[in-house]
C-alpha positions in Angstrom: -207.2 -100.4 -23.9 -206.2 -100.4 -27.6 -202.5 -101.8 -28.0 -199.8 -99.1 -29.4 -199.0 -101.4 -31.8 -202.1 -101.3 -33.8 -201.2 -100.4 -37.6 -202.5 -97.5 -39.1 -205.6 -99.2 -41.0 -206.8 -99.6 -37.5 -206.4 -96.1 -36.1 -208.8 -95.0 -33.2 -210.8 -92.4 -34.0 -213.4 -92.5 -31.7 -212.8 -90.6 -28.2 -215.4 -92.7 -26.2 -212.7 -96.0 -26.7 -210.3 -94.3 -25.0 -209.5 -95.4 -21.3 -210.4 -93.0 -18.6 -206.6 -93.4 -17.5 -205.1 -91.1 -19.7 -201.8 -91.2 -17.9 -201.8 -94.6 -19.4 -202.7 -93.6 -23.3 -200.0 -94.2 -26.0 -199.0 -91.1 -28.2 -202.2 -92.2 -30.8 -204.8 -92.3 -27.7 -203.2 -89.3 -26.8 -203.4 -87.5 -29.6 -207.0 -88.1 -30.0 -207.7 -87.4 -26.2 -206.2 -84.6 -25.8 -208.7 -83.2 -28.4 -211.3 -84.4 -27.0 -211.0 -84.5 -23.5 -214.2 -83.1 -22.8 -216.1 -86.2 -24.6 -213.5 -88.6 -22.6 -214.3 -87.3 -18.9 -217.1 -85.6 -17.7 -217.3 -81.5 -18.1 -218.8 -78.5 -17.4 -219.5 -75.7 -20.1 -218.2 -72.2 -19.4 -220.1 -70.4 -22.0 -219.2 -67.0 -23.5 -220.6 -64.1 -25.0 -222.2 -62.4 -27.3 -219.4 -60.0 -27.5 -216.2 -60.9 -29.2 -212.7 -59.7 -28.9 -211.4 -59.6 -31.8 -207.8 -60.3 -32.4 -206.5 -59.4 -36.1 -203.9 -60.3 -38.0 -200.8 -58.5 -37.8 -197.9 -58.9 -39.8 -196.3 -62.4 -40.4 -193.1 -62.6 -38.8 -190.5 -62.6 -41.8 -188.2 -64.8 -39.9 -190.9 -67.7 -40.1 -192.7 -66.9 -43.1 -191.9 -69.4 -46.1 -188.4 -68.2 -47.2 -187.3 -67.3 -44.0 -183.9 -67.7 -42.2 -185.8 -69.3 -39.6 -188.4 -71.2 -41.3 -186.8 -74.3 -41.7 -186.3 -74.6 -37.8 -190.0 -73.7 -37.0 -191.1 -76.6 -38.5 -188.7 -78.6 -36.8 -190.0 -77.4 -33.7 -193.5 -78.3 -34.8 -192.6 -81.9 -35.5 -190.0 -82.8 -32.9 -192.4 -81.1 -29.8 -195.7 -83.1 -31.5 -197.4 -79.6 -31.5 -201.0 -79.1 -32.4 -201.0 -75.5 -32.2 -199.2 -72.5 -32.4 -200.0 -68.9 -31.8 -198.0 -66.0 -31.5 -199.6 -62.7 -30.8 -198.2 -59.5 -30.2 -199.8 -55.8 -30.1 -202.7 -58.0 -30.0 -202.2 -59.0 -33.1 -202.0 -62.3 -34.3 -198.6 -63.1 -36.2 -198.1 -66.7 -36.3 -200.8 -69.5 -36.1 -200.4 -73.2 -37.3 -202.6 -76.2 -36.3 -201.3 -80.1 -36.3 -202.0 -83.4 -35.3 -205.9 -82.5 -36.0 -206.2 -79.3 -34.5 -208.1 -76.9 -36.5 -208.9 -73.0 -36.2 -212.1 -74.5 -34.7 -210.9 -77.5 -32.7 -210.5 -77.3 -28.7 -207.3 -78.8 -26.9 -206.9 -79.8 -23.1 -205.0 -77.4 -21.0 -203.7 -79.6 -18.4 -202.0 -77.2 -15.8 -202.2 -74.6 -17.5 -206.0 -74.0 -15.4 -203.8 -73.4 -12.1 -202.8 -70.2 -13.6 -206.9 -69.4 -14.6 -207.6 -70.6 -11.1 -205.6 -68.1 -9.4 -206.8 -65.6 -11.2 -210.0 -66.2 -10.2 -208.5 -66.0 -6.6 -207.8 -62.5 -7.2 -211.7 -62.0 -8.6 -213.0 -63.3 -5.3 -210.8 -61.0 -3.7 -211.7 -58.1 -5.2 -215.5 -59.0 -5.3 -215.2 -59.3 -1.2 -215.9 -63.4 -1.3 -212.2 -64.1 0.0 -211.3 -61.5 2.2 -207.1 -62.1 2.2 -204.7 -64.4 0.9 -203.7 -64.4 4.8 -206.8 -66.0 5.4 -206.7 -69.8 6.6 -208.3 -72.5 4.4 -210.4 -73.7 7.0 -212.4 -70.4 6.5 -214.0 -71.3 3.5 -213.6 -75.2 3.2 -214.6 -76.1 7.2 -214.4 -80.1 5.9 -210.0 -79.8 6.4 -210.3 -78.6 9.7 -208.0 -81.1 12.1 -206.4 -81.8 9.0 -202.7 -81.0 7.9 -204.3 -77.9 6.7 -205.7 -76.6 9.7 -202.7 -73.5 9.8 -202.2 -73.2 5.9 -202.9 -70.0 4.5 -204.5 -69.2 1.3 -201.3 -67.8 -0.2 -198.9 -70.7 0.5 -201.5 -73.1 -1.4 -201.3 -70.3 -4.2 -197.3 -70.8 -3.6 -197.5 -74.6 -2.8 -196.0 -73.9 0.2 -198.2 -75.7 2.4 -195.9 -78.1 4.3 -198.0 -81.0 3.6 -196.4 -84.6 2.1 -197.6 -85.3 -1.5 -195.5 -87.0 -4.7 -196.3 -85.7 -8.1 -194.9 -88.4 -10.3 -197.2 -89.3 -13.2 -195.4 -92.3 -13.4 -195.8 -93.8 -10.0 -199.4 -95.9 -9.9 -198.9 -95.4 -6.5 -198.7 -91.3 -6.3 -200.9 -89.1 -4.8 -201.3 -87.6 -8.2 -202.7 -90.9 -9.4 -204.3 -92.2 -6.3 -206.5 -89.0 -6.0 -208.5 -89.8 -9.1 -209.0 -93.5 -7.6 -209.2 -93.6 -4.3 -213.0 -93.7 -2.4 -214.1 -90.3 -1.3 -215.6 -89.8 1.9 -219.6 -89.6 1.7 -221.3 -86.3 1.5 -217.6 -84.5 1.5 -216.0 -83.2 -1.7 -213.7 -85.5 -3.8 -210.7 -83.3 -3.5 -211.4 -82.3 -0.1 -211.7 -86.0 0.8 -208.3 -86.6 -0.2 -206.6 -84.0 0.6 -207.3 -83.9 4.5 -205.7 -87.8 4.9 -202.2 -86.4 3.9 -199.5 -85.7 6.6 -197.3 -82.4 7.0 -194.0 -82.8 6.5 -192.9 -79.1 6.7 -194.0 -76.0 8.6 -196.6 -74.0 6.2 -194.3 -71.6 4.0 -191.0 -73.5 4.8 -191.1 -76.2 1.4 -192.3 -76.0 -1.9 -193.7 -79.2 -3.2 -195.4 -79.0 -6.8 -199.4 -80.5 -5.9 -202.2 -79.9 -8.7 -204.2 -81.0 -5.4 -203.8 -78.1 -4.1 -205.0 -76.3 -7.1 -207.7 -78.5 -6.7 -208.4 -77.2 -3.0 -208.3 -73.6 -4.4 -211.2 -74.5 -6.6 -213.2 -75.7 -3.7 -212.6 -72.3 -1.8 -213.6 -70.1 -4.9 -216.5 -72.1 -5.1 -217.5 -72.3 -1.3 -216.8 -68.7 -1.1 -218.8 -67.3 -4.0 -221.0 -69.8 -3.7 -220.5 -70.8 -7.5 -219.5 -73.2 -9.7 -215.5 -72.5 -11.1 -216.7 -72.6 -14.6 -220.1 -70.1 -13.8 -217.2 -67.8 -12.0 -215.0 -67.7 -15.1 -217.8 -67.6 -17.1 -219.1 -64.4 -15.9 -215.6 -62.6 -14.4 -213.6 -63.4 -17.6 -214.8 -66.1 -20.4 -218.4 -63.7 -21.3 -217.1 -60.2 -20.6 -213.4 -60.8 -22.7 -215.1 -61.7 -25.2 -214.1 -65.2 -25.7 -214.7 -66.7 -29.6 -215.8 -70.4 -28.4 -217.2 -71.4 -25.2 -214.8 -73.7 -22.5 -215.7 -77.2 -21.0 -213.9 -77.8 -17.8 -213.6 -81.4 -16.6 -215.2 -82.5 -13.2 -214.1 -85.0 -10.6 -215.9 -87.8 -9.2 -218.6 -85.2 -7.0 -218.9 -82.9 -9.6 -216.8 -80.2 -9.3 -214.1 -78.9 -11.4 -210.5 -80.2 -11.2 -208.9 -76.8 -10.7 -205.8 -78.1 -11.3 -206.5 -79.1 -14.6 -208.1 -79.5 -18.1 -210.0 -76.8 -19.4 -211.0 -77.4 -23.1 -210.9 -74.7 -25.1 -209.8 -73.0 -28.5 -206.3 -71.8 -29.1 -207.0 -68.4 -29.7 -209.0 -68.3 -26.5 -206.2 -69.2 -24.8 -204.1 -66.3 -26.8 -207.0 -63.9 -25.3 -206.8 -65.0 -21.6 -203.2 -64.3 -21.8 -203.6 -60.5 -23.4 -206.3 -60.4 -20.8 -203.1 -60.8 -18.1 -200.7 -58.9 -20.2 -203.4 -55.9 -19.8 -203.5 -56.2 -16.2 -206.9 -57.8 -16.2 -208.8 -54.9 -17.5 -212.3 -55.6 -19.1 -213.8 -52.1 -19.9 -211.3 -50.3 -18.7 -211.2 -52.0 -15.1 -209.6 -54.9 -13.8 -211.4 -57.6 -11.8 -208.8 -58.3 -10.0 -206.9 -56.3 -6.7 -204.5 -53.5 -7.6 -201.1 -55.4 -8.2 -202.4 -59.0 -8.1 -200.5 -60.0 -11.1 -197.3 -58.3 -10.1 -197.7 -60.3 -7.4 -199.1 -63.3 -8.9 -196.1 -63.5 -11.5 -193.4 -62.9 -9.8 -191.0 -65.8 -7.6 -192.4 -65.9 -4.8 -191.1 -69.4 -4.1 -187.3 -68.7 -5.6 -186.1 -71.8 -7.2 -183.4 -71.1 -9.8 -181.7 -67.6 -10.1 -183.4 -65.1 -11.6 -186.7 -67.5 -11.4 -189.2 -69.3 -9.4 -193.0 -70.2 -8.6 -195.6 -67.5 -8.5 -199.4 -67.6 -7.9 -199.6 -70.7 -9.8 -197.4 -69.1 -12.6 -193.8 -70.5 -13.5 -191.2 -67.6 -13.7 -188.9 -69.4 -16.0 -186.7 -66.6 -16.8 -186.2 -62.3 -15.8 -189.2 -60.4 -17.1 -191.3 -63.3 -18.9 -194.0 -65.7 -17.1 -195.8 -68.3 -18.2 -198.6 -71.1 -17.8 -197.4 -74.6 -18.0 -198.9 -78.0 -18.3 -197.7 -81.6 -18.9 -197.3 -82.8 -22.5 -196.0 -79.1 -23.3 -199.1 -76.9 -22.6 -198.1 -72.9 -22.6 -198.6 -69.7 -21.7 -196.1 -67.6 -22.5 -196.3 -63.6 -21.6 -193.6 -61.2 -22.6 -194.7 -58.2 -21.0 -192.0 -55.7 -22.9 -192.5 -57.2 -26.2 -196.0 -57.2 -25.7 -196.0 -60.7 -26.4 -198.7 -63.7 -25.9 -197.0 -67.1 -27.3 -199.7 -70.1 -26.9 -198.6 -73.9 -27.8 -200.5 -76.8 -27.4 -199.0 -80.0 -27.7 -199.0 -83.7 -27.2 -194.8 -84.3 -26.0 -195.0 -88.3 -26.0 -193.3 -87.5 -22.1 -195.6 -86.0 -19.2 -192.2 -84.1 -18.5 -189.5 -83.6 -20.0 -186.4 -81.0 -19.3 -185.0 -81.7 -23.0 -188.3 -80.3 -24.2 -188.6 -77.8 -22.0 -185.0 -76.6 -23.4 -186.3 -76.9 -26.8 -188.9 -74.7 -25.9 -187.4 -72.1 -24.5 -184.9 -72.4 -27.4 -187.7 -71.5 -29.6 -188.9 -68.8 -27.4 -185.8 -67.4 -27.5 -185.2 -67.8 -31.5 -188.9 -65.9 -31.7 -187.8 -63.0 -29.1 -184.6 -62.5 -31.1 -186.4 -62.4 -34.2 -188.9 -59.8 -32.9 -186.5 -57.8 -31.4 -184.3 -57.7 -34.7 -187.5 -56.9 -36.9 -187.8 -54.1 -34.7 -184.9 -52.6 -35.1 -185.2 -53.0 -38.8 -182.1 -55.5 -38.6 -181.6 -58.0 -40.9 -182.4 -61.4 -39.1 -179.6 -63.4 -37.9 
């Protein structure tokens, strides 16, 4: 692994020196990694289209446009939160869109876990096309390899809740977590990598009494939407969502060690794709005037179904960080953000030098907040504060 210290003459620029660790990378590595993520690990195409949704421009938002009030603290944000990109769309419009840290209009950037919220989704699209037949339904159903596990009375909707009951330790930190065990640790023959992991852990709860935040759970939702539809995940987005949107760029989606996709994580894929799967929520889901998912599946989806702060909560694998907004999160300040009364899709990719961080996380929703005020002020044809 390249030392952080190396000066600048020396700077990395080729993705296939990077270690396959990237919870170890310094902020250079990550920089570079994060844009290429799909060269770095092993991926799956989701291809799109030949039918594009257009999105086009709107009107800048004067509060951000050069000479504006806020301008000055826009680019503060960009710096200080290592952003790549930025885009703000509203009306379906786009409004706002600047690119960093090598990013271009054409570039792709990693999602991290901002894929659980894609993954539920496609949940929902199994439901409705009659693969899953309820989110009551036990795991075991559809992934028979957990059964005499801790999973044997889990439900699909507590792992779309992470409300399973069963032990597991998040901390990127920790060499020792399950988080970073589950990318090392020797899989079972002829059983899937995730699966293989997954059914050594221990309960430590009664299903739907804890919430414990587990991307391998994620994971084990991409198994059953596989095993169920008898697909791969990124065929199933592919043809429910990525083609039939109208998506500008294809996806790559990063396998694990047996080849299938890490649900829980790192898609690759273009900003303003991103920007279109969120307007693809925001409108309920509708391609061609139907959705592909159940009546009410994202009222349901976004909403706290796990409470956890007032006013706020876990959903379907979407964070309700405050009343009437949701969003898509991952580590190193990967969002989502949907504003359903403003009409509002905010999508930032970044590379925060911190897997988590709740400073960060305040500056964002500080920003979020500065943009919603702004919006709101332009609308009222107020002056901006």
């Amino acid at each position: 692994m390249i030392p952080a210290s190396h000066s600048l003459a020396q700077r990395i620029t080729n993705p296939d020196s990077l270690s396959k660790n990237a919870f170890q990378w310094n902020q250079e590595e990550r920089e570079l990694g994060f844009l290429h993520f799909d060269k770095v690990f092993t991926a799956r195409e989701v291809p799109n289209g030949d039918q594009l949704h257009v999105l086009p421009q709107g009107k800048p938002i004067p509060a951000f446009s050069r000479g504006g009030e806020k301008e000055k603290a826009l680019e503060e944000y960009i710096t200080s939160q290592k952003v790549a990109g930025l885009l703000v769309l509203q009306d379906g419009k786009i409004r706002l869109e600047r690119y960093a840290l090598g990013l271009s209009d054409t570039g792709q950037w990693t999602s991290q876990s901002v894929a659980k919220s894609v993954t539920s989704t496609l949940v929902g699209a199994a439901i409705k096309d009659g693969y899953i037949k309820s989110v009551d339904d036990k795991v075991t159903d559809y992934i028979p390899d957990l059964k005499g596990s801790a999973y044997d009375k889990v439900s699909v909707h507590q792992l779309l809740t992470m409300t399973s009951g069963v032990k597991w330790n998040e901390n990127y930190d920790d060499p020792n977590s399950d988080i970073a065990r589950f990318y090392r640790d020797p899989v079972d023959p002829g059983v899937d990598a995730t699966v293989s992991y997954m059914r050594r852990l221990p309960a430590e709860a009664e299903p739907g009494k804890k919430w414990v935040y587990k991307t391998g759970e994620t994971d084990l939702l991409g198994v059953l939407v596989s095993s169920a539809t008898g697909q791969s995940l990124s065929s199933y987005l592919s043809s429910k969502i990525w083609a039939p949107y109208g998506m500008e760029q294809h996806a790559s989606w990063i396998l694990d060690r047996t080849r299938h996709e890490l649900a829980g994580c790192c898609l690759q894929a273009r900003l303003r794709d991103y920007a279109r799967f969120g307007q693809f929520v925001l409108e309920d889901g509708r391609i061609n005037g139907a959705s592909i998912v159940p009546e009410g599946w994202f009222r349901e989806a976004t909403r706290a179904q796990v409470p956890l702060w007032p006013g706020g909560g876990y959903g379907y694998q979407w964070w309700i960080l405050s009343e009437n907004t949701f969003d898509a999160l991952g580590i190193h300040g990967q969002m989502i953000h949907v504003d359903p009364a403003r009409k509002l899709v905010v999508v930032v990719s970044s590379a925060w030098p911190e897997a988590e961080s709740n400073e960060r996380h305040a500056i964002s929703a500080r920003f979020l907040n500065t943009l919603a005020k702004a919006l709101d002020k332009e609308k009222e044809g107020a002056p901006n504060p």
